[in-house]
C-alpha positions as CSV (number, residue, x, y, z in Angstrom):
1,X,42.5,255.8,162.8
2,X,45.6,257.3,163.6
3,X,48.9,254.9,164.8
4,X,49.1,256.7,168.2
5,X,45.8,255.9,169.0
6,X,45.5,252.6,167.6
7,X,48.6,251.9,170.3
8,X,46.8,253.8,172.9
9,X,43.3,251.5,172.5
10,X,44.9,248.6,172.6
11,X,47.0,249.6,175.6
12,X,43.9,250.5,177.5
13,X,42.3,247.1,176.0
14,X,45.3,245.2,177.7
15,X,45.1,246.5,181.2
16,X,41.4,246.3,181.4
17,X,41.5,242.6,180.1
18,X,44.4,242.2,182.6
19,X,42.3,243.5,185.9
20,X,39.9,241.3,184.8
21,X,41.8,238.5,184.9
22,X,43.6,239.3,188.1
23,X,40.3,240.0,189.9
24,X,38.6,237.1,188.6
25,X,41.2,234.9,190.2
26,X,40.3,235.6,194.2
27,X,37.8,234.8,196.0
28,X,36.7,236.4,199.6
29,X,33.7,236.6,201.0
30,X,33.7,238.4,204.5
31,X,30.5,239.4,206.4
32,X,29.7,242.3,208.6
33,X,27.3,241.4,211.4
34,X,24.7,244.6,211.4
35,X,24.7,245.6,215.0
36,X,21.3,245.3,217.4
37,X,20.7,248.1,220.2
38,X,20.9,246.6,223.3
39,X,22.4,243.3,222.3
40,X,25.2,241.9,224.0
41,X,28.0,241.4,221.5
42,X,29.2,237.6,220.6
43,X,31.7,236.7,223.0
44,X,35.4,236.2,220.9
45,X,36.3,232.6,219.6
46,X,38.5,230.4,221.8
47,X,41.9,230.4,220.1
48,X,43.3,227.2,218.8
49,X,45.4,224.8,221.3
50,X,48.5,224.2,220.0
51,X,49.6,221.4,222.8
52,X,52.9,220.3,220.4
53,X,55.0,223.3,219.2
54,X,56.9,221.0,216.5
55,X,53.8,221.4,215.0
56,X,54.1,225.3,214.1
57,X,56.2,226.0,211.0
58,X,56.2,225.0,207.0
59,X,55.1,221.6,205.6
60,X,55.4,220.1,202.4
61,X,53.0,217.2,201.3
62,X,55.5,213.9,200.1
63,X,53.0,211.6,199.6
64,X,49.6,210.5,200.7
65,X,47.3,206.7,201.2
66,X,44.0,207.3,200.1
67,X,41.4,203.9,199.8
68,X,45.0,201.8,199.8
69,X,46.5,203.6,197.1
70,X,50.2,205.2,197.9
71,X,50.3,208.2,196.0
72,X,52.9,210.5,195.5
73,X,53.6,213.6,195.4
74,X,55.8,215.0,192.2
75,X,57.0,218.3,193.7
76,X,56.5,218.9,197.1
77,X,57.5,222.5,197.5
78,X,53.8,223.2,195.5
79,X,52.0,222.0,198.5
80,X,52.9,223.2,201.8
81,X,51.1,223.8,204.9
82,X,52.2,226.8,207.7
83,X,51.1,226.6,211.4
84,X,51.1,229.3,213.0
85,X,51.3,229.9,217.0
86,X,48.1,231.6,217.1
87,X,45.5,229.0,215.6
88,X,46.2,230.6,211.4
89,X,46.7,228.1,208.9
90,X,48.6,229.4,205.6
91,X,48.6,227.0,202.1
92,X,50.3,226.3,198.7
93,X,47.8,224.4,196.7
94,X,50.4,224.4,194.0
95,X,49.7,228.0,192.0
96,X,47.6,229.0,194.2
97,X,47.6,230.0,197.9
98,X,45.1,230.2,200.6
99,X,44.8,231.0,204.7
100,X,42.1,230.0,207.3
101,X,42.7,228.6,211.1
102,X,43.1,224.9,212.6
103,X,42.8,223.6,215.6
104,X,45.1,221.1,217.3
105,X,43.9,219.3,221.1
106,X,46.6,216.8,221.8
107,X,46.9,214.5,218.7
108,X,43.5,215.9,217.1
109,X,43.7,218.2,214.1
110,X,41.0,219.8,211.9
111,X,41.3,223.1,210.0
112,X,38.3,225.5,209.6
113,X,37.2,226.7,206.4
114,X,40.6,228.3,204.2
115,X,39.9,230.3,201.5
116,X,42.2,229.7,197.8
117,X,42.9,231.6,195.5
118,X,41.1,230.2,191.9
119,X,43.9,230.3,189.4
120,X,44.0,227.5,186.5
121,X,47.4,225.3,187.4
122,X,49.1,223.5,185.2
123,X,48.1,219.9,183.8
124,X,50.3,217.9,186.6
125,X,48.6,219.5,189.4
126,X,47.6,217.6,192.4
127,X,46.4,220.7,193.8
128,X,42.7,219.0,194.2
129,X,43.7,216.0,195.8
130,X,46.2,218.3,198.8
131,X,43.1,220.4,199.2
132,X,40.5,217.6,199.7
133,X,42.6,215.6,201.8
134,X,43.4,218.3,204.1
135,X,39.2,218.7,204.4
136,X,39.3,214.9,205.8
137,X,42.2,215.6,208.7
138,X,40.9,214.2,211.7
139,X,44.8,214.1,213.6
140,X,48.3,214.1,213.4
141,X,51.2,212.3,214.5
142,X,55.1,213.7,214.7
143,X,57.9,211.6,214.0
144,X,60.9,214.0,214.0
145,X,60.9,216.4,210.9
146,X,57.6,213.5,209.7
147,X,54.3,215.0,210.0
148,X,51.4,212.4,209.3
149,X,48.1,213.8,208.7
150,X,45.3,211.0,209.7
151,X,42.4,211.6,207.4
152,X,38.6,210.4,208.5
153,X,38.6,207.5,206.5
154,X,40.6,204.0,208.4
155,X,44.1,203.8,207.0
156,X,43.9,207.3,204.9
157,X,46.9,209.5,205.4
158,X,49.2,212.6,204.3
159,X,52.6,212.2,205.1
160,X,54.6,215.7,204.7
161,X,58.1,216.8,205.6
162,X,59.5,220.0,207.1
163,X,60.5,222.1,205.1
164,X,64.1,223.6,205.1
């Protein structure tokens, strides 16, 4: 085999290998109602009441209490939360990102389903213990630029900061 195309199969090798890779690392699953003659069509979802507009804007995750245990976070700019006006959610799960919607009714909070990315982060991660947590939010609480998450468990709780 010739130099040039030893160069050129493994360049070809690499970028296959690398879309691979890439495409292996998302994860989206959207479904496509199939439509029914004469049906009426589902009315839209109610958007999310956002009654507190400190709310809306980025998050990072300090620290959290979980079963009496403090923990803390190492670097909080890895785990953020955004709240949009119009009910979206967007998240940092340390390398990897994800979106879905929330819902906020005076001091009640929950998020719908979000959807992450899948990538491998690095050994410190605390990636699994932000995205859990935020699975348990039953409410919230503002003190100033304080956000505290209540989580469904008595005396569970998230405690981020806004970001600057």
């Amino acid at each position: 085999m010739q130099p040039k195309q030893s160069v050129r199969i493994l360049f070809l090798t690499a970028v296959l290998l690398t879309s691979l890779v890439l495409g292996a690392c998302t994860f989206v699953v959207q479904v496509e109602p199939t439509p029914v003659p004469g049906a009426t069509p589902p009315a839209a979802e109610e958007p999310a009441v956002v009654i507190d507009e400190a709310l809306l804007g980025t998050w990072q995750w300090v620290e959290a209490v979980l079963e009496g245990e403090v923990v803390t976070v190492g670097d909080p700019s890895r785990y953020t939360v955004t709240f949009q006006a119009d009910g979206r959610v967007a998240a940092q799960f340390d390398c990897n990102r994800g979106g879905g919607s929330y819902t906020a009714d005076g001091t009640n909070l929950s998020f719908g389903p979000i959807m992450t990315t899948l990538m491998g982060c690095p050994s410190d991660t605390q990636d699994y213990q932000f995205g859990a947590g935020l699975g348990r939010v039953v409410g919230y609480t503002l003190d100033g630029d304080t956000l505290t998450l209540r989580l469904d468990t008595e005396g569970d709780s998230m405690t981020l900061v806004r970001a600057e």
